[in-house]
C-alpha positions as CSV (number, residue, x, y, z in Angstrom):
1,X,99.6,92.5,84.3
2,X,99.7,95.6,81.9
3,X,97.1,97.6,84.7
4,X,100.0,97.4,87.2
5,X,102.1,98.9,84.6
6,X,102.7,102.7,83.4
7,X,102.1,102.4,79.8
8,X,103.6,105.5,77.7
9,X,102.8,106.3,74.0
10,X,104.9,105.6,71.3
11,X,105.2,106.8,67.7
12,X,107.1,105.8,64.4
13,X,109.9,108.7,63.8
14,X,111.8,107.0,61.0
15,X,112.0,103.7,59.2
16,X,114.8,103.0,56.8
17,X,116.8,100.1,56.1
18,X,119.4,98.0,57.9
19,X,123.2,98.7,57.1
20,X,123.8,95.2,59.5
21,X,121.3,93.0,58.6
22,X,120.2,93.1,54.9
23,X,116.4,92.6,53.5
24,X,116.0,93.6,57.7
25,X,114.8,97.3,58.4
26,X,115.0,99.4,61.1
27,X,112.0,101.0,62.6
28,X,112.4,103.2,65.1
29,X,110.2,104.4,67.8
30,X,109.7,107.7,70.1
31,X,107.7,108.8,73.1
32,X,105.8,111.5,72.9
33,X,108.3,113.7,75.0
34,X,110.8,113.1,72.3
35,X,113.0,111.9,74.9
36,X,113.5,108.0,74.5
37,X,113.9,106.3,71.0
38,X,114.1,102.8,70.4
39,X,114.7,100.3,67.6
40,X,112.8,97.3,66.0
41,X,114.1,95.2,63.6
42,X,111.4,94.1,60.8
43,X,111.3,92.2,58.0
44,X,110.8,93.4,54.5
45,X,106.6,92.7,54.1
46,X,106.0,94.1,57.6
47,X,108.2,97.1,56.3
48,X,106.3,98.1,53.1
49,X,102.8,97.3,54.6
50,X,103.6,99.9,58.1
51,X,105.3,102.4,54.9
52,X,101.8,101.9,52.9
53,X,100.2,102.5,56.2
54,X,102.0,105.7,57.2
55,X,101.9,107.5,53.6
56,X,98.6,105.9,52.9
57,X,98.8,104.8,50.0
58,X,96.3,102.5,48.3
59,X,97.2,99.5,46.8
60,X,95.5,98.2,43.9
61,X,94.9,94.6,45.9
62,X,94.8,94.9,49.4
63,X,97.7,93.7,51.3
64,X,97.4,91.1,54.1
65,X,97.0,94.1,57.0
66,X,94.6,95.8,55.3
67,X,92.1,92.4,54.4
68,X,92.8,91.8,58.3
69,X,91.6,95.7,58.8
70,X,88.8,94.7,56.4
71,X,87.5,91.9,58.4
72,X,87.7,92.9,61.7
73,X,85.6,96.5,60.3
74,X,82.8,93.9,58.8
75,X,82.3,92.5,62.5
76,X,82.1,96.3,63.9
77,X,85.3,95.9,66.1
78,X,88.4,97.8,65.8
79,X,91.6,97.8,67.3
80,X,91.7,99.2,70.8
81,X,95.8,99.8,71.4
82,X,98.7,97.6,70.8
83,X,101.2,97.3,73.2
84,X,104.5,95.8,73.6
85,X,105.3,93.8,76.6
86,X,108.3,92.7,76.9
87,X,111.6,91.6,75.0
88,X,112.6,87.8,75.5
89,X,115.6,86.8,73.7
90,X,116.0,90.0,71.8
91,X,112.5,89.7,70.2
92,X,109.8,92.2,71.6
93,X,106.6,90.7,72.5
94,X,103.4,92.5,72.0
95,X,99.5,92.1,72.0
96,X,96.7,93.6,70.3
97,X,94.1,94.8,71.9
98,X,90.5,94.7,70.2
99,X,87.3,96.3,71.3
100,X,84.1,94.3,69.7
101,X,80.5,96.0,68.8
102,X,79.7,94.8,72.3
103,X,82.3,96.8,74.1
104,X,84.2,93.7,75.3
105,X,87.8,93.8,74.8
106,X,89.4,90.6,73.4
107,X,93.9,90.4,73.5
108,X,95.2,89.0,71.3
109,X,99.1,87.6,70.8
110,X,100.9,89.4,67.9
111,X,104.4,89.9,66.5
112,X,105.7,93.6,67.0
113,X,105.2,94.5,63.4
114,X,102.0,93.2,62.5
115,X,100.6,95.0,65.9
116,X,101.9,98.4,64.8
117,X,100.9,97.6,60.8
118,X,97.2,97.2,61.8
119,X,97.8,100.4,64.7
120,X,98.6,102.5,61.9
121,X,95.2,101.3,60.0
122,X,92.9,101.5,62.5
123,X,94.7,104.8,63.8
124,X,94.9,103.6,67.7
125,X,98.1,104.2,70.2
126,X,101.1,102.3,70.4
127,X,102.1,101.8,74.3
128,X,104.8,100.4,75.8
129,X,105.6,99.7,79.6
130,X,107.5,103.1,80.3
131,X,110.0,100.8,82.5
132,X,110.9,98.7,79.0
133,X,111.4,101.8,76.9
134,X,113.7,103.3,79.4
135,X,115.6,99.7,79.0
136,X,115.8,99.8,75.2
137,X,116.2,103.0,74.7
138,X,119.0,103.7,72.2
139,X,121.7,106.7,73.0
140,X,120.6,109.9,70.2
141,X,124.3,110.8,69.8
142,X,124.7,107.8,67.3
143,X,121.9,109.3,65.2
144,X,121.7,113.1,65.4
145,X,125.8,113.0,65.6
146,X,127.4,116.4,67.6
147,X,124.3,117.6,67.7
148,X,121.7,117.0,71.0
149,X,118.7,118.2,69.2
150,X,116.3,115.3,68.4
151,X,112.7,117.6,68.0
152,X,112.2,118.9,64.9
153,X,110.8,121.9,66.5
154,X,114.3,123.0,67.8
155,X,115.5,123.2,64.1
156,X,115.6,126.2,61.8
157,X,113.4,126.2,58.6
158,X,116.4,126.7,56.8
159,X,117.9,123.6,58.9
160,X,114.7,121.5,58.3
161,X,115.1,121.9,54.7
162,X,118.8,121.0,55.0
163,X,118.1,117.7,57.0
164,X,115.3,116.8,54.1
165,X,118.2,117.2,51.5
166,X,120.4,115.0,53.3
167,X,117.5,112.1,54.2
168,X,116.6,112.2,50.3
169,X,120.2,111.9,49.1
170,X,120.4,108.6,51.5
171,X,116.6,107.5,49.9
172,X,115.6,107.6,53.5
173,X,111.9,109.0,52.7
174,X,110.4,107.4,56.1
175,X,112.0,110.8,57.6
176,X,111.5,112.5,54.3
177,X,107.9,112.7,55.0
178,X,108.6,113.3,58.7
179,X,110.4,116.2,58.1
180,X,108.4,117.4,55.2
181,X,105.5,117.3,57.9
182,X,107.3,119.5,60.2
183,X,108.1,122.0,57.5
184,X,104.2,122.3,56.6
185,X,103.2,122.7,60.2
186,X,105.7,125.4,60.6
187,X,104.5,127.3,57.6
188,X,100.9,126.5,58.6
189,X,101.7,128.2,62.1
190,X,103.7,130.9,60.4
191,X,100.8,131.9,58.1
């Protein structure tokens, strides 16, 4: 089924945790136009292993994604892609997709958060049918208020280091680090 569909690219802009569902957080996801954002809600483990993963930290045991990364890099296989299919009965649905020393690709069933957790380890692309994003894509105005502006790159330094003020006073350091990164590739470009 996914070769009929027009799979687009997705990418973790901010994870932080949810005002309407406590020990939940939010993660939410962008295309690569910066044009459609959607959310996920995860649970707290799924949360701090895909935070470990994005800042890389290393843990002094590994945590259950990075054993799983462990095994599957003793059999010379690695993950492939995730993708998330489909939403049924407001849970997304998604599959992992694993390519073996042998070349063949195996698919396997995974819940949202565990595929983009081991994604993040084995640094491989998120997809999503681009007719399923465009269906749960969330309006921007409830996030980046009066403002239309959801690119970094269409801030000011001055307003970057604003925003990374404000996301630090709310102990929102998902974007922290987003925004931080934004700030060092503007001074790398402006040096």
């Amino acid at each position: 089924m996914k070769d009929t569909l027009e799979l687009v690219e997705v990418f973790i802009v901010a994870m932080s945790p949810s005002t309407n569902f406590p020990g939940k957080f939010a993660l939410i996801l962008e295309d690569l136009d910066k044009k459609n954002r959607f959310p996920l809600l995860i649970g707290e483990a799924e949360a701090l292993s895909i935070g470990v993963a994005l800042e890389q930290i290393k843990t002094q045991r590994p945590l259950t994604h990075d054993l799983f990364f462990d095994v599957v890099s003793l059999f010379h296989a690695k993950v492939e892609y995730v993708w998330i299919k489909e939403i049924k009965d407001n849970i997304f649905k998604s599959e992992i997709v694993f390519k073996t020393a042998e070349r063949k690709e195996l698919c396997v069933d995974s819940r949202t958060s565990d595929a983009i957790a081991l994604a993040l380890r084995f640094d491989s692309p998120i997809l999503i049918p681009k007719q399923l994003l465009e269906e749960q894509r969330i309006d921007m105005d409830i996030y980046v208020g009066e403002s239309k502006r959801t690119a970094f790159s269409s801030y000011t330094m001055e307003e970057l280091e604003n925003l990374l003020q404000k996301v630090l006073e709310k102990e929102d350091y998902q974007s922290a680090v987003r925004i931080r990164e934004a700030i060092a590739k503007r001074k790398n470009i402006n040096n």
